[in-house]
N, C-alpha and C positions, 0 to 999 in steps of 0.2 A: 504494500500500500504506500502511496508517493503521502510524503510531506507534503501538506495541506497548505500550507505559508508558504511552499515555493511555488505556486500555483496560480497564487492571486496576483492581481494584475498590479500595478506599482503608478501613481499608488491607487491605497484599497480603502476602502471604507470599512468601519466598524460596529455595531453597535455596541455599546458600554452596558457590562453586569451592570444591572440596577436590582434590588432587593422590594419585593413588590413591585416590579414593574415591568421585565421584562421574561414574564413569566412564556409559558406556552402559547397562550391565546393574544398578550397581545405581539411577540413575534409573526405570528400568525395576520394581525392585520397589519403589521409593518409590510409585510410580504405581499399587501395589495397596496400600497403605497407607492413606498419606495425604496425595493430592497438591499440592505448595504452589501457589501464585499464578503462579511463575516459576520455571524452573528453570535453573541457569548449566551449563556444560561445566567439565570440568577444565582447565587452565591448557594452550595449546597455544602452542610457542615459534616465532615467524615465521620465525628466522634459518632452523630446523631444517624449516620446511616449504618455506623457498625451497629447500631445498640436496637433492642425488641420495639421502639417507636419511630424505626426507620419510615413510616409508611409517607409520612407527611411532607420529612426530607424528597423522597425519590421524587413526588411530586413534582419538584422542581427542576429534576432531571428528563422529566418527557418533552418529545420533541415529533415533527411531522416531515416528512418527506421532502415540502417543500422547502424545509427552513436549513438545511445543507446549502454550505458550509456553516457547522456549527460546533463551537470549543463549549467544554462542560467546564464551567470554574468552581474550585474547592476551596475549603479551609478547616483550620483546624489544629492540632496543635502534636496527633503525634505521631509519627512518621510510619507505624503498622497501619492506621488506620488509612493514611492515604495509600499505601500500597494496595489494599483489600477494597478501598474503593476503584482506585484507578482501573484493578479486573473486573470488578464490576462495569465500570463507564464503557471500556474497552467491549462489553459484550452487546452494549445498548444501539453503538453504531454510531457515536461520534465523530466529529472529526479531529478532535484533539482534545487535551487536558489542560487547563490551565490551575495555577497557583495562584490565590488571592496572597501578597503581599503588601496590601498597601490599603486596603478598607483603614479609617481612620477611629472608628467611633471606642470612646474611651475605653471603655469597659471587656470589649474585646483585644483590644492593645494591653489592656492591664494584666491578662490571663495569658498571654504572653503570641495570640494569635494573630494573622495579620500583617498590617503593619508594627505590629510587637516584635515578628520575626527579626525586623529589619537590625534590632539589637542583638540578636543572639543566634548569633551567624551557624554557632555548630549545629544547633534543630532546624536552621535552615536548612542546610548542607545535607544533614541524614533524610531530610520529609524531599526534597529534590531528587534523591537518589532513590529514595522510595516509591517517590510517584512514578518517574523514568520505569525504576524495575515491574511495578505494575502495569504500567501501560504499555508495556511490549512495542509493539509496533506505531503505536499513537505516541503524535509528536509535542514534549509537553514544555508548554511555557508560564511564565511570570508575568502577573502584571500588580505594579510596585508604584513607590515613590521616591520622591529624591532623599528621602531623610524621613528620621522621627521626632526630633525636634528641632535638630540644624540642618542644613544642606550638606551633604554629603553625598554628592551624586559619583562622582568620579571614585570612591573609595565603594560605596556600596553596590552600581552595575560594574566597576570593575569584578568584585568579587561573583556576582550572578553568572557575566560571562566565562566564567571559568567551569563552568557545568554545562558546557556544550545544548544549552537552550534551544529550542527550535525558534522562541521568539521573544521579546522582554517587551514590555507595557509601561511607558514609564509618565508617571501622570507627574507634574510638573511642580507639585508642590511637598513640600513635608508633609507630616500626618496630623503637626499638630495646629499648621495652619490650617489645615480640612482645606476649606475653598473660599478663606475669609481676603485673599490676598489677588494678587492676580497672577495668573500662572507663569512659570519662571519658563520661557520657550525656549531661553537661553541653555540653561543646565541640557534641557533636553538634547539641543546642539551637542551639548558638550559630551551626551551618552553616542550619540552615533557618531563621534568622533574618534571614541574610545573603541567601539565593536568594530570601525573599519582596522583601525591598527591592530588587536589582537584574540577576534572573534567573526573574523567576516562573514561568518556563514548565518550567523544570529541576523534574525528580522528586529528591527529596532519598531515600536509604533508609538506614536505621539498621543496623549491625551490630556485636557484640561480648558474649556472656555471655546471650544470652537462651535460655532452657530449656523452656519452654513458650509456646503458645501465648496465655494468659492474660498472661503477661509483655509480650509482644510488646502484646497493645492498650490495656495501660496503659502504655507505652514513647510509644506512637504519641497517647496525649491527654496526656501530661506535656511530652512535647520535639515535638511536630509533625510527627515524620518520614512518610512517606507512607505507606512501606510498611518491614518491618522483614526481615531476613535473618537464618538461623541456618543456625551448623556445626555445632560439634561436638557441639550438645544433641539432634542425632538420633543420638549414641552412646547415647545414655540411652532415648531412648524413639521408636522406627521409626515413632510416628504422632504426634509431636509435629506435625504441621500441621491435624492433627482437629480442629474448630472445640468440638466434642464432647468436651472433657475429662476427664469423668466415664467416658466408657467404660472397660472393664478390659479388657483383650486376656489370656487363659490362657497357660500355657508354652505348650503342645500347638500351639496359633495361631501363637505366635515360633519353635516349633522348625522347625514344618513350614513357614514362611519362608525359617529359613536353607536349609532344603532345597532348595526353588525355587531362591533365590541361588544355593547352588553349581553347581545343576543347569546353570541356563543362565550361569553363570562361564563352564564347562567346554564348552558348545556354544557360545557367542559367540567365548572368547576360544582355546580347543584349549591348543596349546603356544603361541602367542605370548606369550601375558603369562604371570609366572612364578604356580605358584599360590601363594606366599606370600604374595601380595597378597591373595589370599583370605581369609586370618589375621588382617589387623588388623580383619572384620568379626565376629569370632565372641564377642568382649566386648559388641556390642550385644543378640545375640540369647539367648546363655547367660548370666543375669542373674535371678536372684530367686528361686530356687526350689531345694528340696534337693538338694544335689551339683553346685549350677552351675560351683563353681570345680574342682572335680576334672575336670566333662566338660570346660571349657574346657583345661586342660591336657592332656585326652588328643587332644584334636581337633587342638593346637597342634603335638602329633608328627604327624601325619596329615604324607602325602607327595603325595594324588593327592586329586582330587574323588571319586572312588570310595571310596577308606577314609573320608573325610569321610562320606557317605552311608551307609554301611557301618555305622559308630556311631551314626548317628542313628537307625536302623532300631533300635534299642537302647531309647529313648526310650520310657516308659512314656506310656500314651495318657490316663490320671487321677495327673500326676504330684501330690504331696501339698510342703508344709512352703514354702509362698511368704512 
């Protein structure tokens, strides 16, 4: 089986693990959008898929036909457990593994996961070599930051690229700036400077503040990176991966998206996941046009995917005032 990163086109688009967010279903409607280069899973924790309440974890590991090329990313903290996962992912039909190094949120840092690895290089080292040995033939990479409290980029993807990576992620800030700063595009320069001198086979990709796709291929001829990754700039616009900039998508197009979305929330996910999680997508689609923020808070009361649908049947088919 060919490495999956040598494959994609240069550069590549990405979409960014997001936790509640880039679940099954809505990959699923990215993929009538605008599909990126690559697509990640949301964050799935190894301890919790070795252990008798795995069932909720794996959830987050299903995937569809259509959403190839797709990396599974993990975390966790001890290096049997990704090994035992990585044969697992390997059997699911991925296209690669990834390593969460770089999630910022306290408390998972404090327990030494994460972006916590970033300080303690030998559980790095073993959970790396662990996952490698799991994944067999799946090609496994990191995606990091420049540091845990200070920058340290060139000391710490020095040391990643010494484990023959398939690919490294390197999101442009520390962990303890999370995203309060503005992303350092610089450092990032500074990681594919380093892989060209003495890892060149490692795919470098850039992440942190890009909003558009035009961003993204001036990012990739300024700093080198290969291919570039976005989050949260698909809150803003559901086809930011459209090479096609200039097109304008109607309300009428976005409403009757969310539509689909909750449609198949509600058939994918039933009762298991709660529908609140439903909620943090409805700022992307009700967005630009007369009465978005009223409909947004009426949707926000919504208790079921039915009243959701219910109100949108509301929705005028030539709405006006964009």
């Amino acid at each position: 089986m060919s490495n999956i990163w040598k494959t994609l086109p240069k550069p590549f688009s990405v979409l960014a693990p997001m936790d509640d967010v880039t679940d099954l279903v809505f990959r699923e409607i990215v993929c009538e959008t605008s599909k990126p280069d690559l697509f990640f899973t949301e964050f799935a924790n190894c301890e919790a898929l070795c252990s008798e309440g795995k069932k909720f974890q794996e959830s987050r590991l299903r995937l569809t036909n259509l959403q190839h090329p797709i990396i599974a990313q993990i975390w966790g903290v001890e290096p049997e457990h990704f090994k035992t996962v990585a044969q697992h992912i390997r059997s699911l039909g991925f296209d690669g593994i990834d390593i969460n190094m770089g999630c910022p949120i306290r408390v998972v840092v404090k327990n030494g996961a994460c972006a916590g690895l970033i300080r303690d290089r030998k559980r790095a080292h073993e959970i790396i070599l662990a996952t490698q040995e799991g994944a067999g033939y799946l090609p496994v990479s990191v995606k990091t930051r420049i540091g845990l409290n200070t920058i340290i980029t060139e000391d710490w993807i020095g040391f990643l690229l010494e484990h023959h990576l398939a690919a490294i992620t390197v999101h442009g800030r520390t962990a303890k700036e999370q995203s309060k700063v503005p992303n350092h595009w610089d450092e990032i320069g500074k990681a594919v400077q380093l892989r060209d001198r003495v890892a060149p086979n490692t795919i470098i990709v850039g992440n942190g503040d890009v909003k558009t796709w035009e961003e993204a291929l001036q990012i990739t001829k300024v700093h080198g990176v290969d291919g570039v990754m976005i989050g949260r700039g698909i809150f803003e616009n559901m086809w930011v991966f459209e090479r096609d900039q200039q097109r304008t998508h109607e309300p009428r197009e976005i409403i009757d998206l969310l539509k689909k979305h909750v449609a198949l929330f509600d058939h994918t996910w039933g009762t298991t996941k709660k529908f609140d999680v439903m909620k943090k997508f409805f700022k992307i689609y009700v967005n630009g046009f007369a009465g978005a923020k009223e409909m947004r808070a009426d949707l926000m009361e919504s208790k079921t995917s039915d009243d959701v649908l219910q109100k949108l049947q509301a929705f005028p088919q030539n709405p006006t005032g964009i």
